[in-house]
C-alpha positions as CSV (number, residue, x, y, z in Angstrom):
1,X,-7.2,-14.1,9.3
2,X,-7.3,-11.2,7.1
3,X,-8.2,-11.3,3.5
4,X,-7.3,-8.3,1.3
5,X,-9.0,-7.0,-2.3
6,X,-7.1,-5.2,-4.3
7,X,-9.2,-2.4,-6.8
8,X,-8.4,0.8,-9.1
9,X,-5.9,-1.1,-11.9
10,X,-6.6,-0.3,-15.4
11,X,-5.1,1.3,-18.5
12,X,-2.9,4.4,-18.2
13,X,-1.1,6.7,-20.8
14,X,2.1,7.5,-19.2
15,X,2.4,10.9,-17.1
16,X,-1.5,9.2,-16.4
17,X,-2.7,8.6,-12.4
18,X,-4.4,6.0,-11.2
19,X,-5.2,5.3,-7.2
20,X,-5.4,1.6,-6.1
21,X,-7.3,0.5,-3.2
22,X,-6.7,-2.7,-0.8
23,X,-9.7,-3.4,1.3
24,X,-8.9,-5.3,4.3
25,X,-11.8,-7.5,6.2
26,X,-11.6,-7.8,10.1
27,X,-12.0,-5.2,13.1
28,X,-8.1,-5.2,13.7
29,X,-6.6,-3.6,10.3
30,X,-4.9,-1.0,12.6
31,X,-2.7,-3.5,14.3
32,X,-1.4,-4.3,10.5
33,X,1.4,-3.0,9.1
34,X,0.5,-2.4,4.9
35,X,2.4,-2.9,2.3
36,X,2.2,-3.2,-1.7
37,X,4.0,-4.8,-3.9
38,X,4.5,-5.4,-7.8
39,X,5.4,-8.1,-10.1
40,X,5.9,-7.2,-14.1
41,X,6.1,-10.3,-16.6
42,X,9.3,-12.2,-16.0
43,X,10.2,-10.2,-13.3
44,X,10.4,-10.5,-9.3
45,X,8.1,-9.2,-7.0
46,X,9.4,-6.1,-5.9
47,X,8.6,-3.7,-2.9
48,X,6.7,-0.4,-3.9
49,X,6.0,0.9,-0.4
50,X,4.8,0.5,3.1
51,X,2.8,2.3,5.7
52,X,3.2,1.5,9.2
53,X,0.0,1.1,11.8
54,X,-1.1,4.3,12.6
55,X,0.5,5.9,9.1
56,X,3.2,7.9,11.0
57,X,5.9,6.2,8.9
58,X,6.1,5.2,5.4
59,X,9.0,3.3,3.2
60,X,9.4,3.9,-0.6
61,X,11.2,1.8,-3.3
62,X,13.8,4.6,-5.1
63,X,12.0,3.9,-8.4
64,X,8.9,5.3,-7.2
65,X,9.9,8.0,-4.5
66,X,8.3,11.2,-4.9
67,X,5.5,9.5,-7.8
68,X,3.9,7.1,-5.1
69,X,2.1,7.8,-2.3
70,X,0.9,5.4,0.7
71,X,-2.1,6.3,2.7
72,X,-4.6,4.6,5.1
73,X,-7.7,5.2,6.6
74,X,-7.8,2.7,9.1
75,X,-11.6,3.9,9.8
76,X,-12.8,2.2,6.7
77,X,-9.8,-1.0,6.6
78,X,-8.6,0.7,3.6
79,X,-4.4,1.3,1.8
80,X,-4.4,3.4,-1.0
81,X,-1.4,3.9,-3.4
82,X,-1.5,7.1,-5.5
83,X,0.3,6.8,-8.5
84,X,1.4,9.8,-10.1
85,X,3.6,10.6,-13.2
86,X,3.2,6.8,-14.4
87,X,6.0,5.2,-16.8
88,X,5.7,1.9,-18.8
89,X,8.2,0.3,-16.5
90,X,5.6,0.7,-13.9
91,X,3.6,-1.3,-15.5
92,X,2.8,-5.0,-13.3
93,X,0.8,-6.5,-11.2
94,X,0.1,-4.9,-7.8
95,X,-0.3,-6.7,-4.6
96,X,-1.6,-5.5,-1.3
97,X,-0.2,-7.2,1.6
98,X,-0.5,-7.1,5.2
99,X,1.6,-7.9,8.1
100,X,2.1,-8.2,12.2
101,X,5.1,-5.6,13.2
102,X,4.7,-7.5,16.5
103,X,5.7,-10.5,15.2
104,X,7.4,-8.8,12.7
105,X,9.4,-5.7,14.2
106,X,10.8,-3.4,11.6
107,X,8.8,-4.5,9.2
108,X,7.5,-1.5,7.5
109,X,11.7,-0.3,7.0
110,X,12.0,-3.6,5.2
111,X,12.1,-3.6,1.5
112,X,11.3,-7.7,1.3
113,X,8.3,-9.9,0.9
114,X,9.2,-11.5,3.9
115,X,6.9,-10.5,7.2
116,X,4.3,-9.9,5.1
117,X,2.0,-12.7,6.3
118,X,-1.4,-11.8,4.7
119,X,-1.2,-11.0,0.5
120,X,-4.1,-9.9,-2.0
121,X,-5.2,-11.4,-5.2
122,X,-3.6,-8.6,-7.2
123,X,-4.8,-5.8,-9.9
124,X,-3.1,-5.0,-13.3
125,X,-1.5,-1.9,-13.9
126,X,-0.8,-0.9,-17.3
127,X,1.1,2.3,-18.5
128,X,1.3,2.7,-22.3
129,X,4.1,4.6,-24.0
């Protein structure tokens, strides 16, 4: 199995940055599609973006298209999400999540939780206003 850790949340004025980290454990994080996720207070999880196995192809909510970035570096089992240009509403709980796009096909075009077989403990994000 794969167990994921989640780093890099914290406290941001908005317009701030902040990069979040997912360490994966295992030899066979390239076979995994990536994903992260967010859940704000009272909310539903939402999809923020995905990254497919090799980092060829990646998937973006609308809300944070051309803010967020996905990236991978499958040397060291690692998904990164640079945020950029921060606003309170992105303010949650992110999740790093990993799943099979064998068992799974499509998965990293799909905007649901579903799939996703492997999730992370979560880091806060905070933007202040």
């Amino acid at each position: 199995q794969v167990q994921l850790v989640e780093s890099g949340g914290g406290l941001v004025q908005a317009g701030g940055s902040l990069r979040l980290s997912c360490a994966a454990s295992g030899r066979t994080f390239s076979n995994y599609t990536m994903g992260w996720f967010r859940q704000a207070p009272g909310k539903e999880r939402k999809f923020v973006a995905a990254i497919n196995r090799s980092g060829g192809i990646t998937n973006y909510a609308d809300s944070v298209k051309g803010r967020f970035t996905i990236s991978r570096d499958n040397a060291k089992n690692t998904v990164y999400l640079q945020m950029n240009s921060l606003k309170p509403e992105d303010t949650a709980v992110y999740y790093c999540a990993a799943a099979d796009p064998v068992a799974h096909p499509l998965v990293v075009i799909s905007t649901a939780g579903a799939g996703y077989d492997y999730w992370g403990q979560g880091t806060q994000v905070t933007v202040s206003s």
